[in-house]
C-alpha positions as CSV (number, residue, x, y, z in Angstrom):
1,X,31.5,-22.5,-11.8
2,X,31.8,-18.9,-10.8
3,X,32.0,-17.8,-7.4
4,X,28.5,-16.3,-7.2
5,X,27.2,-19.6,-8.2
6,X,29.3,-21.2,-6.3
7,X,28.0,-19.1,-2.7
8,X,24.1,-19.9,-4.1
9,X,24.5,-23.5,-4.4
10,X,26.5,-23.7,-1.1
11,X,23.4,-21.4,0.4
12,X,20.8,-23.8,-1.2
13,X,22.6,-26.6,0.7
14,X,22.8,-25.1,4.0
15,X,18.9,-24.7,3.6
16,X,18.8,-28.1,3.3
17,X,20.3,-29.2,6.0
18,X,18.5,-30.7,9.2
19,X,19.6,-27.7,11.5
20,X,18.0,-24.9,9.2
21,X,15.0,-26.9,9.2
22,X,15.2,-27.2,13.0
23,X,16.6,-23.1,13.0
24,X,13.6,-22.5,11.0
25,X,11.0,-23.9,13.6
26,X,12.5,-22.5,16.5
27,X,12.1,-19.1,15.3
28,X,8.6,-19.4,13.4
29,X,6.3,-21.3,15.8
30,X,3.4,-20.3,14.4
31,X,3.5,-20.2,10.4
32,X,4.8,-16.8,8.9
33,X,4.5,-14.8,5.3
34,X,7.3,-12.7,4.8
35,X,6.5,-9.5,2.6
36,X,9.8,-9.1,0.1
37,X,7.9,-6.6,-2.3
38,X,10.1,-4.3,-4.3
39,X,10.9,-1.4,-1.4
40,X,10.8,1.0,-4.6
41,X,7.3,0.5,-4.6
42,X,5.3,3.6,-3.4
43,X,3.6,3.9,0.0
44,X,-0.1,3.3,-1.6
45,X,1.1,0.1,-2.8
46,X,3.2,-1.0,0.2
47,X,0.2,-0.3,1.9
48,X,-2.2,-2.1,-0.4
49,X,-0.3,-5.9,-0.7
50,X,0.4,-5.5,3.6
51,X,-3.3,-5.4,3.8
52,X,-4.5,-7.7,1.3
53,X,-1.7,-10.6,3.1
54,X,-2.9,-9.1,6.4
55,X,-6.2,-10.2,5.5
56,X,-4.9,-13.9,4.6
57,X,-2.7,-14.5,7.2
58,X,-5.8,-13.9,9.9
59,X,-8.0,-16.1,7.9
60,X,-4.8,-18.6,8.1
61,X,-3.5,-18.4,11.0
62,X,-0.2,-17.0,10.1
63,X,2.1,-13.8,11.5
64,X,3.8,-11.4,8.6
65,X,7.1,-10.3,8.5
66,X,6.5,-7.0,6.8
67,X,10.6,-7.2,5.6
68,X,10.1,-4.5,2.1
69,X,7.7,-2.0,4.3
70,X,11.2,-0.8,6.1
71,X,11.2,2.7,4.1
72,X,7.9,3.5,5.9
73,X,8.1,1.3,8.7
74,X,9.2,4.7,11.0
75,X,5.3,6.5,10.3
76,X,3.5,4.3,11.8
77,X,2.3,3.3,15.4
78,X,2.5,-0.4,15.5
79,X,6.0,-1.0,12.7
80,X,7.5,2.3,14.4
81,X,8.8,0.2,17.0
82,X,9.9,-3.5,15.1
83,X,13.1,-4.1,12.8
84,X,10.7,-6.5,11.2
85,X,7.4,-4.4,11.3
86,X,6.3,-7.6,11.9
87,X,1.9,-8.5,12.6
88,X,0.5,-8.7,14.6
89,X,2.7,-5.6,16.1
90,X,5.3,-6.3,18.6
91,X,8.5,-4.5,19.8
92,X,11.8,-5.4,19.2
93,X,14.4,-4.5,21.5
94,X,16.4,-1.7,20.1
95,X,15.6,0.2,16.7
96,X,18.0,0.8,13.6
97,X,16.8,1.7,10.2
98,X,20.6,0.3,8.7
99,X,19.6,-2.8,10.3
100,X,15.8,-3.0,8.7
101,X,17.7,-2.0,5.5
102,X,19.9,-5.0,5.6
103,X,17.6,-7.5,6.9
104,X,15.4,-6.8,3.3
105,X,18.2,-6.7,1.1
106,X,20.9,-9.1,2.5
107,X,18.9,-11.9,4.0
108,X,15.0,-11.8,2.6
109,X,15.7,-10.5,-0.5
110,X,19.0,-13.2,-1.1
111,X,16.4,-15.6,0.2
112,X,14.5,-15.0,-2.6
113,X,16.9,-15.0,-5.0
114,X,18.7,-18.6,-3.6
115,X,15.5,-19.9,-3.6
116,X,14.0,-19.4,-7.0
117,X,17.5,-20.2,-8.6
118,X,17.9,-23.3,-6.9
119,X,14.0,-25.0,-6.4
120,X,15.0,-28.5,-6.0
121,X,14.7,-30.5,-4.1
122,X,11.9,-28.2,-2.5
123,X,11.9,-27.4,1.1
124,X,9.5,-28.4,3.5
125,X,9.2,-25.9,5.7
126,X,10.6,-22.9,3.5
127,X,9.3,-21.9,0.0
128,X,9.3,-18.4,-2.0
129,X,5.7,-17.4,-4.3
130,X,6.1,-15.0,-7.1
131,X,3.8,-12.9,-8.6
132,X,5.8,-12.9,-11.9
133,X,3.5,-15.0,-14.0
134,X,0.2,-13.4,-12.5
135,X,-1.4,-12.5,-10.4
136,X,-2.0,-14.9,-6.9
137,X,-5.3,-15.0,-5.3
138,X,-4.6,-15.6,-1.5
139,X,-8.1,-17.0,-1.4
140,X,-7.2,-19.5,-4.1
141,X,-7.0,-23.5,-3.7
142,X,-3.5,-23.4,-5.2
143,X,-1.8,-20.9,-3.2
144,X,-3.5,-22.4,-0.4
145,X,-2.0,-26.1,-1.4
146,X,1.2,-23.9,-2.1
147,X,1.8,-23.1,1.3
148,X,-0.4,-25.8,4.0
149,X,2.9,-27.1,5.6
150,X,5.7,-24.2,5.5
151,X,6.4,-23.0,8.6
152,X,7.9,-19.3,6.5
153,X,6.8,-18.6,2.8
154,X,8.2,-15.7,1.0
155,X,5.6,-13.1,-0.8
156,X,7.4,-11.9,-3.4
157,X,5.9,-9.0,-5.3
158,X,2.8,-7.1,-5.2
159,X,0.1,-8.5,-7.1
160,X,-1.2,-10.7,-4.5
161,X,-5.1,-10.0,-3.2
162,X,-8.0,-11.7,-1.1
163,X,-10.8,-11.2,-1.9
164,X,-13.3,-7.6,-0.9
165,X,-15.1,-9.5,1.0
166,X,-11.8,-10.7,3.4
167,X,-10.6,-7.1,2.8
168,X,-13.7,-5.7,4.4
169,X,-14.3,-8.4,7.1
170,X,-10.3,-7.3,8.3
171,X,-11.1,-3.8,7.6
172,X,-11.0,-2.6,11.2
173,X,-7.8,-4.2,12.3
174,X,-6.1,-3.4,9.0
175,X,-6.5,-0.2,9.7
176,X,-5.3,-0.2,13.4
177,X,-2.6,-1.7,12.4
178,X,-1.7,1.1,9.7
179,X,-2.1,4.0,12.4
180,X,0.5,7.0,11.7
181,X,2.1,8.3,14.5
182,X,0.6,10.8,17.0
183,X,3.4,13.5,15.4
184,X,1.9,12.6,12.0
185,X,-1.8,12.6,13.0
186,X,-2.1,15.4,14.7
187,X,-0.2,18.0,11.9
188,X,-3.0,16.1,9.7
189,X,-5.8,16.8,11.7
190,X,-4.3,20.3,12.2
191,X,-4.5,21.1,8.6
192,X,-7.9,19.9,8.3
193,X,-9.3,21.8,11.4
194,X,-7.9,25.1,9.8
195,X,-9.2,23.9,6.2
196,X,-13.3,23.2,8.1
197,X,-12.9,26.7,9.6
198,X,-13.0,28.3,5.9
199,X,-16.3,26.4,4.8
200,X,-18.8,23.8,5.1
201,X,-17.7,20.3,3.0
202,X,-13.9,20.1,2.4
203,X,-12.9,18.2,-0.8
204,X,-9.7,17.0,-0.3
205,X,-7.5,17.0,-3.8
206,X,-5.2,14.3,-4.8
207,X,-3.1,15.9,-7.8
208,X,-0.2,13.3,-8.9
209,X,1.7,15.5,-11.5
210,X,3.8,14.0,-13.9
211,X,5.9,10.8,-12.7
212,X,9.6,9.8,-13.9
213,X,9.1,6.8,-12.8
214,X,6.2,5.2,-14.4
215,X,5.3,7.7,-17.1
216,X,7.9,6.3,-19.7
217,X,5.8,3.3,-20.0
218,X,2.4,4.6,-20.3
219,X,-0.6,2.6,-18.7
220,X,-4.2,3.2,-19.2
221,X,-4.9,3.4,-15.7
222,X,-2.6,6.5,-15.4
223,X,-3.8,9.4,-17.0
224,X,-2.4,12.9,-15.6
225,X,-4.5,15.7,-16.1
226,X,-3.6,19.1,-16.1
227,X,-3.7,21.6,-13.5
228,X,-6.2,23.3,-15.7
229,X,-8.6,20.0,-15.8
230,X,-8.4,19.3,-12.0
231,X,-9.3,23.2,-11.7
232,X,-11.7,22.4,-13.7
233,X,-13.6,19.2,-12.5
234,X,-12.9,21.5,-9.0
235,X,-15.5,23.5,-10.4
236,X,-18.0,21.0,-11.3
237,X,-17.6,19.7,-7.6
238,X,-18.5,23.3,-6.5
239,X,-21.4,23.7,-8.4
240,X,-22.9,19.5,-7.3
241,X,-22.7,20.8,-3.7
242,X,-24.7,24.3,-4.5
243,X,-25.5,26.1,-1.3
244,X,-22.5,25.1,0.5
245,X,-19.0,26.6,0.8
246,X,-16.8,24.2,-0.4
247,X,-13.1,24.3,0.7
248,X,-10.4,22.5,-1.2
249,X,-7.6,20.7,0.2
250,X,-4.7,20.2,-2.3
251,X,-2.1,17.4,-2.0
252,X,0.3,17.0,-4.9
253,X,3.8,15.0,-5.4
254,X,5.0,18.1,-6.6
255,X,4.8,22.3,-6.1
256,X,1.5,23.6,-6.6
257,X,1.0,26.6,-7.8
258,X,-1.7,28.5,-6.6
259,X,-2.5,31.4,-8.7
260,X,-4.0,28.0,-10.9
261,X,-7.2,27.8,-9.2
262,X,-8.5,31.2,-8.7
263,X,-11.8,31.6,-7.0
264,X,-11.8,28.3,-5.5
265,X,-11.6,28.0,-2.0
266,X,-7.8,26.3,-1.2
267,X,-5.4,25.1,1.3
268,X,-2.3,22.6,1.0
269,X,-1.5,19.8,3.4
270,X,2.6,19.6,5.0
271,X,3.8,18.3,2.3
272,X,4.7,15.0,4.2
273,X,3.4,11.9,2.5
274,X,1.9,10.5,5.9
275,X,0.4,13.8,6.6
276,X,-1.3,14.7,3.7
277,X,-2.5,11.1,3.1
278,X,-4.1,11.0,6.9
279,X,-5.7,14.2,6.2
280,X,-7.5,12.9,3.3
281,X,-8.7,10.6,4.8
282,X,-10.3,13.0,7.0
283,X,-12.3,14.7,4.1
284,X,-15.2,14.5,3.0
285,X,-14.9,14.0,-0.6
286,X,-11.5,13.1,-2.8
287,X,-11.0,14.2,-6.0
288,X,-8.2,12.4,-7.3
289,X,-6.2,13.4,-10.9
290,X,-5.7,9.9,-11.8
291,X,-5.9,6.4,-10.8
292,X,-3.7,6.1,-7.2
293,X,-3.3,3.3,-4.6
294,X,-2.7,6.5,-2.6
295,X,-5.7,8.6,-2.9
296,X,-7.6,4.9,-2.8
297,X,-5.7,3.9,0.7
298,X,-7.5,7.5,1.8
299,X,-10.7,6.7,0.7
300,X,-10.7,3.1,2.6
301,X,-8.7,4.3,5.1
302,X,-11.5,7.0,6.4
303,X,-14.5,5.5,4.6
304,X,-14.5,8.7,2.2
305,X,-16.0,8.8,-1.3
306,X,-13.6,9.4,-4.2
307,X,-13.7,9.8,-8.2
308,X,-11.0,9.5,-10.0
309,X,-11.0,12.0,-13.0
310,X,-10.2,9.8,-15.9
311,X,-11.4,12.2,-19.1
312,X,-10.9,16.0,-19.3
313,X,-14.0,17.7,-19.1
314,X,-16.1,14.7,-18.5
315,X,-19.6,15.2,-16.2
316,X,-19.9,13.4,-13.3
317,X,-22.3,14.0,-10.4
318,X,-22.0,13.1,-6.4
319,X,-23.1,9.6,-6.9
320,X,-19.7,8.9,-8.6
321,X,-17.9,9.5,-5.8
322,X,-17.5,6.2,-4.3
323,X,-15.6,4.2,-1.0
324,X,-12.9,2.4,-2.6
325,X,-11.0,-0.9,-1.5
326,X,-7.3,-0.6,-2.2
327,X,-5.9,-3.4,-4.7
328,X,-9.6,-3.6,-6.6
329,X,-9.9,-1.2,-9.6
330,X,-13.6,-1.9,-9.4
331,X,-14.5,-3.0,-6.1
332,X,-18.0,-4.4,-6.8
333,X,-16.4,-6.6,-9.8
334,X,-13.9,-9.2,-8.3
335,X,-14.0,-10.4,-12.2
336,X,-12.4,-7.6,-13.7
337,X,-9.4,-8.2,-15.4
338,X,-7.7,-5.2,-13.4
339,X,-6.6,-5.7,-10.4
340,X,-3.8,-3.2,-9.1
């Protein structure tokens, strides 16, 4: 037996014993979910499976442990202020974003890992759910029967979703909870002040250029359109709101370059994810270049209508432009087969 194996099985035994179990209920008096999503993942998606388990966890009576949201956890009001960005919010007593780091990798995420490589016997107050078969419906009977008992259960990757109808109910709090800080929200508000000041309806543009990281393995939900499209179905938006002076506000994940949308009306957020994704939220309309938890979080976040360009030089109209729920491709079809 190799020494790795040989820590992991002396781990799985020490989880066993009658002191972790007694450790374990000491610390989580009321049941908890512990988010261990990949911390690669990008903010829209953080965002997207902390809701949908926040959502759960009120309709079950547990707390989260929000353990993968540490990369973000320094944005926002009510994590700003936890090592654990733990709900519902609380304060721990000093800060340290080393310490956040190495709780997620060196005792969640090895929790994880003892866990699914040594299942038996099972625990009966600890247990770890994967999405790696599937997706898991929180709402579900067998996740449900899956964790009635555990006092801690691991959430381990990010398809996981309630229902709309939970999302919704939670709606309010969810978003409470996700508040940036003051800093964050006032350079947002800033930008979109100085935007309203050029015109009547701002449009706030959500153009994701061309990603490393997920474009190698195409998808049919991501399709990048060209500057000159965007520019393009810009236009169309111009001439759906005839009568008014429509001002654009541009949000990329890489340099835009301006001279691209001559005669349209534009302005460009900070450049800081937080910022420009608060000051969406503050528009009126999104445009968005391609499907993206992060223009969708926008659109739930402030209630504001968005259409997702999906074919070049397609015809759409202001009906289109719909309030989305983040996690829910099609939000009035909990039976569609996509689910993101």
């Amino acid at each position: 037996m190799s020494l790795r194996d040989s820590v992991i099985t002396c781990l799985a035994y020490l989880l066993r014993t009658r002191l972790s179990s007694r450790l374990l209920r000491a610390f989580c008096r009321t049941p908890v979910f512990v988010i261990t999503t990949n911390p690669g993942a990008f903010l829209g998606n953080q965002l997207t499976i902390f809701a949908h388990v926040i959502a759960s966890a009120r309709d079950t009576g547990r707390d989260i442990w929000g353990a993968s949201f540490f990369p973000y956890a320094r944005c926002f009001e009510s994590t700003n202020r936890d090592m654990l960005a733990r709900f519902p919010a609380r304060h721990s007593l000093f800060r340290s974003q080393a310490l956040r780091v190495f709780l997620y990798y060196y005792v969640f995420a090895r929790l994880v890992r003892v866990l699914l490589l040594r299942p038996d016997p099972p625990l009966a107050d600890l247990g770890v759910i994967t999405d790696y078969e599937g997706r898991q419906s929180l709402d579900s009977e067998h996740f449900v029967n899956q964790v009635t008992g555990k006092r801690l259960v691991l959430i381990e990757g990010y398809f996981f979703r309630t229902s709309v109808a939970s999302l919704t109910a939670h709606s309010s709090v969810i978003k409470a909870y996700f508040r940036p800080l003051q800093r964050h929200e006032a350079k947002a508000e800033a930008v979109v002040r100085q935007a309203r000041a050029k015109g009547e309806v701002l449009v706030g543009v959500h153009l994701r250029q061309f990603d490393t990281v997920i474009d190698h393995t195409p998808h049919p939900l991501y399709k990048y359109q060209h500057v000159e499209h965007m520019s393009g179905a810009m236009r169309q938006t111009v001439e759906l709101l005839a009568g008014k002076r429509v001002v654009f506000l541009l949000s990329s994940n890489k340099k835009i370059d301006p001279s691209r949308f001559t005669g349209l009306l534009i302005t460009e957020g900070t450049g800081h994810m937080i910022e420009d994704l608060h000051a969406l939220s503050l528009c009126d309309y999104i445009l968005a270049s391609t499907y993206s938890t992060f223009s969708r979080w926008a659109s739930f976040y402030g209630n504001v209508p968005l259409y997702q360009m999906e074919t070049p030089g397609s015809r759409f109209s202001l009906q289109d432009f719909r309030v989305q729920v983040p996690g829910y491709y099609d939000p009035s079809d909990e039976s569609s087969p996509i689910h993101v």
